[in-house]
C-alpha positions in Angstrom: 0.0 25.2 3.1 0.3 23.5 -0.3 2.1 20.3 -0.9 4.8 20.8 -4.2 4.7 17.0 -6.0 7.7 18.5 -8.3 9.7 18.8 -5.1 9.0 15.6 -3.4 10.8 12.3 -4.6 7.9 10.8 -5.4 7.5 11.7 -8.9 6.0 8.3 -10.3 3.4 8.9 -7.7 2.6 12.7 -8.8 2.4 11.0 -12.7 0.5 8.3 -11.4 -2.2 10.4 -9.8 -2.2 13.1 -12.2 -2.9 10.6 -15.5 -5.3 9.2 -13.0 -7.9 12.4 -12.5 -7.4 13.1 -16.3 -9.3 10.0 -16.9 -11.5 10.5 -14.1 -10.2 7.2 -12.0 -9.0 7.0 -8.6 -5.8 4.9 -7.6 -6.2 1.0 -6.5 -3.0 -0.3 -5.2 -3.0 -3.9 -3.4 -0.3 -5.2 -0.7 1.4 -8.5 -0.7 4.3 -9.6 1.5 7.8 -10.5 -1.0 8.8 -13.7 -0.9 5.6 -15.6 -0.3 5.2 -18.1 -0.4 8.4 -18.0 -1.6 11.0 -15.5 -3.9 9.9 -17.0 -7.5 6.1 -17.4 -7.2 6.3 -13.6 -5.2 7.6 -12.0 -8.2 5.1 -14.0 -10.2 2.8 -12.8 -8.1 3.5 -9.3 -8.5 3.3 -9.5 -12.3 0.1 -10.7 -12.1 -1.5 -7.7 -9.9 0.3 -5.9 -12.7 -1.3 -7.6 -15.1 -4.8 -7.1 -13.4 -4.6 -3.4 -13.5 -2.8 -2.2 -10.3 -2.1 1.6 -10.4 1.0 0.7 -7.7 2.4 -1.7 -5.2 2.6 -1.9 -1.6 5.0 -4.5 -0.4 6.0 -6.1 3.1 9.0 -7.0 4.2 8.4 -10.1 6.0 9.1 -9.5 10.0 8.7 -11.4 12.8 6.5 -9.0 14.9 4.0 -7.1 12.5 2.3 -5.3 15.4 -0.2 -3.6 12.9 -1.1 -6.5 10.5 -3.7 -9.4 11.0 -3.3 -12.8 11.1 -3.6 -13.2 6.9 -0.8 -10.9 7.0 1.1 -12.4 9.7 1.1 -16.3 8.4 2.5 -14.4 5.2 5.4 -13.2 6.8 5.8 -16.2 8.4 5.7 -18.1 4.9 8.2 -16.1 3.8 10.6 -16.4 6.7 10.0 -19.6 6.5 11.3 -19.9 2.8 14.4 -18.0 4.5 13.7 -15.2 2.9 15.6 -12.1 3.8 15.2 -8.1 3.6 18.1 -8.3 1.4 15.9 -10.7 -0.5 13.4 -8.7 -0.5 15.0 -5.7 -2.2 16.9 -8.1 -4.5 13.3 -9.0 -5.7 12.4 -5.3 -5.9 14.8 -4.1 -8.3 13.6 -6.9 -10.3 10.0 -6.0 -10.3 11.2 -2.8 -11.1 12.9 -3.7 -14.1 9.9 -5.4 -15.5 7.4 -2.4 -14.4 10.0 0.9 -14.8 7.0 3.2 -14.6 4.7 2.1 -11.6 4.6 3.4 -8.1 6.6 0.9 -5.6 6.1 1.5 -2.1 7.5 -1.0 1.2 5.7 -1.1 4.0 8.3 -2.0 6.9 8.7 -2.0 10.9 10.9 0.9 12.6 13.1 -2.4 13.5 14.5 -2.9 10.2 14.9 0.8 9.5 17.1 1.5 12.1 18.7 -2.2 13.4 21.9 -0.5 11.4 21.6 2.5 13.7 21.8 4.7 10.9 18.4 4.8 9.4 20.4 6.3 6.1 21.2 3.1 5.0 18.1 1.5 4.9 16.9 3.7 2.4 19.8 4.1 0.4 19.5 0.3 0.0 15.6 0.8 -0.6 16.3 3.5 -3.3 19.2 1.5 -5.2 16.3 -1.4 -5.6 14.2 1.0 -6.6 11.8 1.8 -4.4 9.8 4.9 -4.6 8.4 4.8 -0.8 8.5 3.7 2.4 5.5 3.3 5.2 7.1 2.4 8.7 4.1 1.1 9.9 5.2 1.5 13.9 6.0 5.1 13.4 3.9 7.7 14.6 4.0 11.0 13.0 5.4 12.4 16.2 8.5 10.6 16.6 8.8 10.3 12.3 11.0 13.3 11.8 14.4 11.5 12.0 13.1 8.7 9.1 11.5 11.5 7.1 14.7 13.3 6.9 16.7 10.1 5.9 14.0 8.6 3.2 13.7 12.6 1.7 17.7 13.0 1.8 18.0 9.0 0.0 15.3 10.3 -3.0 12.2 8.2 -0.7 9.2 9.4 -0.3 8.2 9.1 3.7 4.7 7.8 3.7 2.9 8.3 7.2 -0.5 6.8 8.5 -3.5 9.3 9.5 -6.1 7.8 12.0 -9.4 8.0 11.4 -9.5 10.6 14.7 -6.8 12.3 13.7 -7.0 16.1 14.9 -5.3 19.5 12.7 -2.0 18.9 14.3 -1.4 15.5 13.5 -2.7 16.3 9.7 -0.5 19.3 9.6 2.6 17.0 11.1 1.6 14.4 7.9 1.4 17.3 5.3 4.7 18.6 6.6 7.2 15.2 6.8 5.0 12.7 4.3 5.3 12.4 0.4 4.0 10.5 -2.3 0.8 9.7 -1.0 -1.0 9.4 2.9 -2.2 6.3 4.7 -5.5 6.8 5.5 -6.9 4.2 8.4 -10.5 3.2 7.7 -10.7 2.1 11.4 -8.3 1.6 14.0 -7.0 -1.7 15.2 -5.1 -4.1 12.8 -5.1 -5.1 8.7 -7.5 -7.7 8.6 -9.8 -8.1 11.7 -13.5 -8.7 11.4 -14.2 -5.5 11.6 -15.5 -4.0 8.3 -14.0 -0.4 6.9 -15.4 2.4 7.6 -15.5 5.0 4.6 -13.5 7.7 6.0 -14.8 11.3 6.9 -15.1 13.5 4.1 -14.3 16.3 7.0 -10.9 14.5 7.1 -10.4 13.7 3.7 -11.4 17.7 3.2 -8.5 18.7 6.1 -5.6 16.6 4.8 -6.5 18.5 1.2 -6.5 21.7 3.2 -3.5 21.0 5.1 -1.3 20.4 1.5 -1.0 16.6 2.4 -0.2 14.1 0.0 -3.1 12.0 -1.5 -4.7 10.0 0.3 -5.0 6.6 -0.1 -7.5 4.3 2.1 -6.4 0.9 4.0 -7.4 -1.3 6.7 -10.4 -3.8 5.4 -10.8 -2.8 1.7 -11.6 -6.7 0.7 -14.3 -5.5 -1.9 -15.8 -3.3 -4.8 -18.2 -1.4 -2.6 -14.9 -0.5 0.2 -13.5 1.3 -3.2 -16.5 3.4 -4.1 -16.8 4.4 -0.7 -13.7 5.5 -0.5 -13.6 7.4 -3.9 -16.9 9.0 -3.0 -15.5 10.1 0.3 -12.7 12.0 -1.7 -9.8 9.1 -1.0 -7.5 9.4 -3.8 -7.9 5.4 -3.9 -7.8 2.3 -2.2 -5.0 -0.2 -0.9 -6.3 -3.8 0.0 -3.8 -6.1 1.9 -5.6 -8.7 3.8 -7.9 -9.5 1.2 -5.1 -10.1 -1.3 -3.1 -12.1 1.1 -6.4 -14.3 1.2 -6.3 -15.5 -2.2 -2.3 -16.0 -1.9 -3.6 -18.3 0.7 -5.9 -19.7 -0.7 -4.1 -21.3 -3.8 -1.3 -22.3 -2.2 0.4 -25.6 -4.1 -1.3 -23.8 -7.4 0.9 -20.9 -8.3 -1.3 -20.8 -12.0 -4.6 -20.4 -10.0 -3.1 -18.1 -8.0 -2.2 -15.5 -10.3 -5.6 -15.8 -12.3 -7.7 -15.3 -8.9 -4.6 -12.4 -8.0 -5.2 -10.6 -11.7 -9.4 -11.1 -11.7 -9.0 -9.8 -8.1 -7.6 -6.4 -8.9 -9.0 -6.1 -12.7 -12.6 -5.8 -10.4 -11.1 -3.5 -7.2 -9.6 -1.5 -10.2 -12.9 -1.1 -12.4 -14.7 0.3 -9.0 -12.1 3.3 -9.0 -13.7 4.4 -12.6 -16.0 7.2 -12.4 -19.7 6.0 -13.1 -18.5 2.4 -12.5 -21.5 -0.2 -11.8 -20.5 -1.7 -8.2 -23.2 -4.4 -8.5 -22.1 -5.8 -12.0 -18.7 -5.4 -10.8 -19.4 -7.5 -7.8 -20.9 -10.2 -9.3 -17.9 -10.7 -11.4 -15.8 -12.3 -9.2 -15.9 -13.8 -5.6 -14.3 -11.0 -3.5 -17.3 -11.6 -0.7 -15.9 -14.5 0.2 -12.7 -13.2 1.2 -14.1 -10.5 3.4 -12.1 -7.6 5.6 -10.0 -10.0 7.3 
């Protein structure tokens, strides 16, 4: 089977990762939730992951029941819900991020709840599209039941993005490679974004199958906190990287000081991002800023 980028609507995506192997680099894309800690200092935010060197975006919608994040993740949301921020909020900021970055991969991660609370999953992803949203990752979806939102995203121009377990066997692969574009969701590990438990590099016999299979690219999540998690990754043939938790952290962490924020946000990626570089010096890279102490929460 081979997977057609030209047919998919995902074509910032296929330009993304195509400018990327002609200079040799692999993707690093980093998840925040919009509107934390609230609207303005969210889109600030953004424009300094931007700024750092992000190759794309992931973005939540805040929810009140993110059964596959962490709690780093789940105070976010509940910042954000907090500062009354809603989905239609959310997207309001997302056309605005994508008038400031025209070019760069934007992807939503969401729950099935908001997809579908319309009972016509269409209109979720028209509304996504007219913001300008390249993708969207229903995180509560399994590839088995994904058929219905795959056929809604494709037919609203969104690329579906599914998740592939670590133990995933040819079937489910072959499911992915059939419904998903724009890029897969490769789980270092099972469980939730941001426990103690450390990622995994994922199996190059996987990695190898979801090529074989036509998939889209793969990109690894679930506890990529620091340069190392990004080598290992690349090295296992991951297409790249997307750290949540770990970003989360540092949005955390500077609360009350929106200007240190976005300088530890921008430092943060500019080092995640240097690890995706072919021949790139993970030590030296390391030492350059404090990502140990945020760890694979």
């Amino acid at each position: 089977m081979t997977h057609d980028a030209s047919t998919q609507p995902a074509t910032r995506y296929a330009r993304m990762f195509a400018a990327l192997a002609a200079r040799g680099e692999a993707a690093f894309v980093p998840f925040v939730v919009l509107g934390d800690p609230d609207p303005a200092t969210s889109l600030a935010l953004v424009d300094a992951l931007v700024a750092g060197g992000a190759d794309a975006l992931e973005l939540g919608i805040p929810f009140s029941d993110p059964v596959a994040d962490g709690p780093v993740i789940q105070q976010a949301s509940r910042r954000a819900l907090a500062a009354g921020v809603t989905p239609a909020d959310c997207l309001a900021l997302v056309a605005r991020i994508r008038a400031r970055h025209p070019d760069l991969p934007i992807g939503l991660l969401v729950y099935a709840n908001l997809v579908v609370h319309d009972d016509d999953p269409a209109r979720f992803y028209a509304a996504a599209a007219r913001a300008g949203a390249d993708s969207v990752l229903a995180a509560d979806v399994p590839s088995v039941e994904a058929a219905p939102c795959a056929a809604a995203a494709r037919a609203a121009g969104i690329a579906p993005v599914l998740i592939v377990p670590p133990a995933a066997d040819r079937a489910t692969v072959r499911r992915v490679a059939a419904l998903g574009a724009g890029y897969t969701y490769l789980l270092a590990r099972a469980g939730v974004t941001g426990t103690e438990t450390a990622m995994r590099p994922p199996a190059e016999a996987l990695v190898a199958l979801l090529r074989e299979e036509g998939a889209p690219p793969p990109l690894l999540g679930f506890g990529i906190s620091t340069p190392a998690h990004v080598s290992a990754a690349v090295a296992a043939g991951a297409a790249g990287a997307i750290s949540g938790s770990a970003v989360v952290a540092l949005v955390e962490r500077h609360l009350g000081d929106p200007a240190a924020m976005q300088h530890a946000l921008a430092d943060f990626v500019r080092v995640m991002k240097a690890a995706t570089r072919r021949g790139a010096d993970v030590d030296e890279t390391v030492s350059a800023v404090t990502v140990g102490a945020v760890g694979p929460r």
